[in-house]
MMTF fields as JSON, N, C-alpha, C and O atoms, coordinates in Angstrom:
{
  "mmtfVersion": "1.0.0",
  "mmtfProducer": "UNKNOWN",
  "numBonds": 279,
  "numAtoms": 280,
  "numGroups": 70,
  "numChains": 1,
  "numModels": 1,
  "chainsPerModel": [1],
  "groupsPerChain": [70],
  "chainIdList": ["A"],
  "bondAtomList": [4, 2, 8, 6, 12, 10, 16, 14, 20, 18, 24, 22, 28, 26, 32, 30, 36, 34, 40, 38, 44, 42, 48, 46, 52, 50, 56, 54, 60, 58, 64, 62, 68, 66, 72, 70, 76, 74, 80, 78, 84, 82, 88, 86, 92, 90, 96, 94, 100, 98, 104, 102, 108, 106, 112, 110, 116, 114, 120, 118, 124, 122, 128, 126, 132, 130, 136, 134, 140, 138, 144, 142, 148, 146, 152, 150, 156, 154, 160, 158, 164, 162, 168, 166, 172, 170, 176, 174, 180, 178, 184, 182, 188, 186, 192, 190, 196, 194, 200, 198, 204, 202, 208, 206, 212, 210, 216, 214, 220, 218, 224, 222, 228, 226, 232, 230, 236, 234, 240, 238, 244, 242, 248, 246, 252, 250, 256, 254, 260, 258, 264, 262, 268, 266, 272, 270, 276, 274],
  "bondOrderList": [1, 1, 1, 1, 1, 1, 1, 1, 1, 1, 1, 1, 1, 1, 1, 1, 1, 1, 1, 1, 1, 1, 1, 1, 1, 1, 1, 1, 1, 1, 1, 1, 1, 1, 1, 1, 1, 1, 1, 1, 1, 1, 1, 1, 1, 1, 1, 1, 1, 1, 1, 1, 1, 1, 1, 1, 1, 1, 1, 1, 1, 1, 1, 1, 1, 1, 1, 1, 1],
  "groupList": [{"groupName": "UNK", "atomNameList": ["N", "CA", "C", "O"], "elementList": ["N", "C", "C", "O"], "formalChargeList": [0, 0, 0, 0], "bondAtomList": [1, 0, 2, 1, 3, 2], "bondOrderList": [1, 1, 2], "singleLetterCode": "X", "chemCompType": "L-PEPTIDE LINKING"}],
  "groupTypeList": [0, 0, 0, 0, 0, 0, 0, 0, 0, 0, 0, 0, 0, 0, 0, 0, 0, 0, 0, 0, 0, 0, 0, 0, 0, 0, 0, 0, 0, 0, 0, 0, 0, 0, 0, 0, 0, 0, 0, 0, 0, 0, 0, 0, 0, 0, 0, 0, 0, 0, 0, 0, 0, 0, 0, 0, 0, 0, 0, 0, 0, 0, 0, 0, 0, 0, 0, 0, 0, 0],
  "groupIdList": [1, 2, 3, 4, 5, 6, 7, 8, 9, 10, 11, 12, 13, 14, 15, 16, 17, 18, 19, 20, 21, 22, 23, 24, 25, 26, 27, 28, 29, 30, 31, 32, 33, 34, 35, 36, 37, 38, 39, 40, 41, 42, 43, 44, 45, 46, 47, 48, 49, 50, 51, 52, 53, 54, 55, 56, 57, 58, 59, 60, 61, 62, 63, 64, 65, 66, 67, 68, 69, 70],
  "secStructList": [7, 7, 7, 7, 7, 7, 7, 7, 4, 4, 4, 6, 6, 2, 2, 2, 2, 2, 2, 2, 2, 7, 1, 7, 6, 2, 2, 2, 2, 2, 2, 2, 2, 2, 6, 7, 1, 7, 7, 2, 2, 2, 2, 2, 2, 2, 2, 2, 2, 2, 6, 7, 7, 7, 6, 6, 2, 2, 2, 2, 2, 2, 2, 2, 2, 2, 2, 6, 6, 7],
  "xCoordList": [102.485, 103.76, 104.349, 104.551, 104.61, 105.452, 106.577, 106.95, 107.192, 108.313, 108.939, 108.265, 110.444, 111.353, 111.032, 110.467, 111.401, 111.246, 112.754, 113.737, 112.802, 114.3, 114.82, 114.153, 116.182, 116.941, 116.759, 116.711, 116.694, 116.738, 117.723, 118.493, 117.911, 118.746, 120.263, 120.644, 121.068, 122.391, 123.022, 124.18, 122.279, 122.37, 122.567, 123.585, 121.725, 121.227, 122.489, 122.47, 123.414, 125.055, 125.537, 126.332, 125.52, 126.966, 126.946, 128.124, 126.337, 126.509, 127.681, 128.62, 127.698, 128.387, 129.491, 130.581, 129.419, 130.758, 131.432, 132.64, 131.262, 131.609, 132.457, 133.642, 131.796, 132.013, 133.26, 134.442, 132.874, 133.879, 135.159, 136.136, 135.401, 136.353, 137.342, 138.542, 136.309, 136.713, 137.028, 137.893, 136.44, 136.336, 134.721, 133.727, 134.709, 133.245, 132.921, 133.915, 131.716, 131.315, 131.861, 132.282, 131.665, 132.703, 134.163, 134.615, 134.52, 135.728, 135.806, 136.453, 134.882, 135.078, 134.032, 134.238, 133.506, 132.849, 133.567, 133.361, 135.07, 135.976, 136.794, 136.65, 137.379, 138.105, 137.585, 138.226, 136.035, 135.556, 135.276, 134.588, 135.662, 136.06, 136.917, 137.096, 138.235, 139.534, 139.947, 141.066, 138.888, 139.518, 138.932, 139.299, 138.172, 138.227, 136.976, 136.593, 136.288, 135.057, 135.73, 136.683, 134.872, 135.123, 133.707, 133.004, 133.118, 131.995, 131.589, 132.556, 130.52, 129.735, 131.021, 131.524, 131.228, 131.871, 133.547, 134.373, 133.997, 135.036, 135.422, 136.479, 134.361, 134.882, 134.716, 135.461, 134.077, 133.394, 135.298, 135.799, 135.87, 136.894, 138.029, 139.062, 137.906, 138.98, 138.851, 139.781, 137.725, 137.607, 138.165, 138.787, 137.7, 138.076, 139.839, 140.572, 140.068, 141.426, 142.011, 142.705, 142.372, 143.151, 142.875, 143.604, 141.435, 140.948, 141.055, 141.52, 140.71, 140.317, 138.511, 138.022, 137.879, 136.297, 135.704, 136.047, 134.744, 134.013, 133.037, 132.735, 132.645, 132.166, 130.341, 129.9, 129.692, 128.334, 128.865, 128.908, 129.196, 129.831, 130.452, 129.912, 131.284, 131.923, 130.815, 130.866, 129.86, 128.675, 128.017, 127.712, 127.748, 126.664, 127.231, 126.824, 128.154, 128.734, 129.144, 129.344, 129.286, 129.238, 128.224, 128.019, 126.969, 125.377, 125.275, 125.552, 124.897, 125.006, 125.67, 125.059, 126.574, 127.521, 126.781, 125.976, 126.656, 126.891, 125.097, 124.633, 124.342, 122.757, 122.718, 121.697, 123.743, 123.645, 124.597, 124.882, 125.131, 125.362, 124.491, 124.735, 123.009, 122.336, 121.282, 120.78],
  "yCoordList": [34.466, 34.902, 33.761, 32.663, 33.998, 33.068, 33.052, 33.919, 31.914, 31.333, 30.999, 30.719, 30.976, 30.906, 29.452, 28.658, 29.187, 27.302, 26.83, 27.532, 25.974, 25.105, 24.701, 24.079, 25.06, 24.511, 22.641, 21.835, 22.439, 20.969, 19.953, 20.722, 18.903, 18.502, 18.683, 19.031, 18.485, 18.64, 20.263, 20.602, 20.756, 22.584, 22.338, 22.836, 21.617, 21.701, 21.519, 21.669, 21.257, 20.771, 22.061, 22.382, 23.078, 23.768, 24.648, 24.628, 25.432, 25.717, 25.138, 25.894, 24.059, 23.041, 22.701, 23.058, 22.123, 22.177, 23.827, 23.67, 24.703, 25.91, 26.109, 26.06, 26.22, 26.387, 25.103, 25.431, 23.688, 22.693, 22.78, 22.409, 23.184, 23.146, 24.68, 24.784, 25.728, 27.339, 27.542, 28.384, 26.867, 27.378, 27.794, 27.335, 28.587, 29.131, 28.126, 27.765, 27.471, 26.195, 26.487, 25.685, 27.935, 28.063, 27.317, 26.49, 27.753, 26.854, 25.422, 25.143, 24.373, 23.048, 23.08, 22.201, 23.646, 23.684, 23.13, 22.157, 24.702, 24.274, 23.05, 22.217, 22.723, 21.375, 20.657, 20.111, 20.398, 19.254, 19.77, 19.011, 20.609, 20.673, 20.59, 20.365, 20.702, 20.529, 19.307, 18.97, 18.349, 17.061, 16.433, 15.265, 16.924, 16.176, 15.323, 14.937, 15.004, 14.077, 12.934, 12.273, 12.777, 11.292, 10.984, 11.968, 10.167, 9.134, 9.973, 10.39, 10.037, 10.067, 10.354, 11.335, 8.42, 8.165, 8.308, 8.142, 8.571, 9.019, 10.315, 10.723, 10.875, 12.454, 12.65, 13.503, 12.143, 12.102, 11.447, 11.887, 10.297, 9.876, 10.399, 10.131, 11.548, 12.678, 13.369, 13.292, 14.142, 15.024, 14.716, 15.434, 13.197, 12.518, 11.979, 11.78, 11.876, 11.324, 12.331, 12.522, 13.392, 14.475, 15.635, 16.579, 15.908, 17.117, 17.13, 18.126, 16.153, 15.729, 15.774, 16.0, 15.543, 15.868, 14.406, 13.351, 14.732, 13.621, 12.946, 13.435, 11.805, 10.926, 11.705, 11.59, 12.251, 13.067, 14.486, 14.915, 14.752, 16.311, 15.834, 16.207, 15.22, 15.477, 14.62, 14.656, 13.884, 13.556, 14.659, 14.864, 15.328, 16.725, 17.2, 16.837, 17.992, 18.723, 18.025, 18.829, 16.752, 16.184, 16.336, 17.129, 15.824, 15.785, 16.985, 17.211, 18.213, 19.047, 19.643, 20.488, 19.425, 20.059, 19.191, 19.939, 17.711, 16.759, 17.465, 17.434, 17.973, 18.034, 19.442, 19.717, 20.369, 21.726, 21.729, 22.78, 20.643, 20.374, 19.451, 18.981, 19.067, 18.742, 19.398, 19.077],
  "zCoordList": [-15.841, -16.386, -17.21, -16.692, -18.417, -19.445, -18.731, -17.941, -19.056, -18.796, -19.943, -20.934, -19.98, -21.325, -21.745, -20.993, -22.902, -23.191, -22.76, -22.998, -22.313, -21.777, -22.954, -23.781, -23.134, -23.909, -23.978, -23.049, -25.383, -24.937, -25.983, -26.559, -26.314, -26.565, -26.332, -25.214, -27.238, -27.163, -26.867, -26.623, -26.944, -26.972, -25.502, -25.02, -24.656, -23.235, -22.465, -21.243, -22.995, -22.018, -22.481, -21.598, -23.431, -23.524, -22.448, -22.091, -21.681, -20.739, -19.886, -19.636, -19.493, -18.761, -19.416, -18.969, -20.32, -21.508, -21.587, -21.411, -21.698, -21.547, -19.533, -19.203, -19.076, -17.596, -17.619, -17.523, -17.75, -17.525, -18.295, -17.646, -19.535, -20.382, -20.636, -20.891, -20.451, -20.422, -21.705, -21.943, -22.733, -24.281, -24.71, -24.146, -25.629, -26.085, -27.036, -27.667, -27.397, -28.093, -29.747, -30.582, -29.821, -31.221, -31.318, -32.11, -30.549, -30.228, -30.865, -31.875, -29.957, -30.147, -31.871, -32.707, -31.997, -33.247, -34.459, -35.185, -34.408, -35.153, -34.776, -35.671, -34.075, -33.68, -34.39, -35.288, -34.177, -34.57, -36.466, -37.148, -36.891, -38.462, -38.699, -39.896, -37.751, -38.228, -38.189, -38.574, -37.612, -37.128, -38.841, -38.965, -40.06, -41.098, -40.985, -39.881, -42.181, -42.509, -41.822, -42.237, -40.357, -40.139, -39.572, -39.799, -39.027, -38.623, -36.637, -35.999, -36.172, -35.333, -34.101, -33.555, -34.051, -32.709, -33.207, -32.309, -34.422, -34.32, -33.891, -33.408, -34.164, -33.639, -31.91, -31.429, -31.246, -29.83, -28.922, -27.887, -29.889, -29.232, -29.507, -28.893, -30.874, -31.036, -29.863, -29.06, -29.553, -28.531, -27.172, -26.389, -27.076, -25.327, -25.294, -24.325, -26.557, -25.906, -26.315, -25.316, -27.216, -27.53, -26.998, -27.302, -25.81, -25.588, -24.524, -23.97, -23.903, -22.425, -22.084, -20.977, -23.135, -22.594, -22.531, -23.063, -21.727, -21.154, -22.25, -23.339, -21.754, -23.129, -23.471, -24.614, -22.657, -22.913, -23.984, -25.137, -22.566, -23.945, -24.883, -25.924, -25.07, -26.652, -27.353, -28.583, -26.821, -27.812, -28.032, -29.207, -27.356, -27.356, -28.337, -29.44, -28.271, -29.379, -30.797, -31.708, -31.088, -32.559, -32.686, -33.606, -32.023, -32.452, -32.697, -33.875, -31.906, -32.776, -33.812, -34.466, -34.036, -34.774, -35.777, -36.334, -36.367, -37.546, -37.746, -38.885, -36.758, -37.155, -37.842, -38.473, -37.78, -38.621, -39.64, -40.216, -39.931, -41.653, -42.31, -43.422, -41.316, -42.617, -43.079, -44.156]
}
């Protein structure tokens, strides 16, 4: 019997980011467009000090987010 492939990378937290925060990753998607062209770890410390998210997830979600605008 096949088995599904495991989510992997940064995809691999929203589950958890979803459940921990109670927003749908669309959600922080936009945030992190409304927050404006800024740099990697600027957006990760928008998220943690204005959002309340933890320093993995709000990496997860820039990485992905900054890897499907290129």
């Amino acid at each position: 019997m096949a088995t599904p492939d495991k989510v992997k990378g940064p995809a691999s937290y929203f589950p958890s980011i979803e459940k921990t925060y109670g927003q749908p990753i669309p959600h922080w998607m936009g945030v992190i467009e409304a927050a404006g062209p800024r740099k990697h770890m600027e957006l990760v410390a928008h998220l943690k000090a204005d959002h309340g998210l933890g320093h993995g997830h709000a990496n997860a979600l820039v990485a992905w987010f900054l890897a499907q605008k290129r």
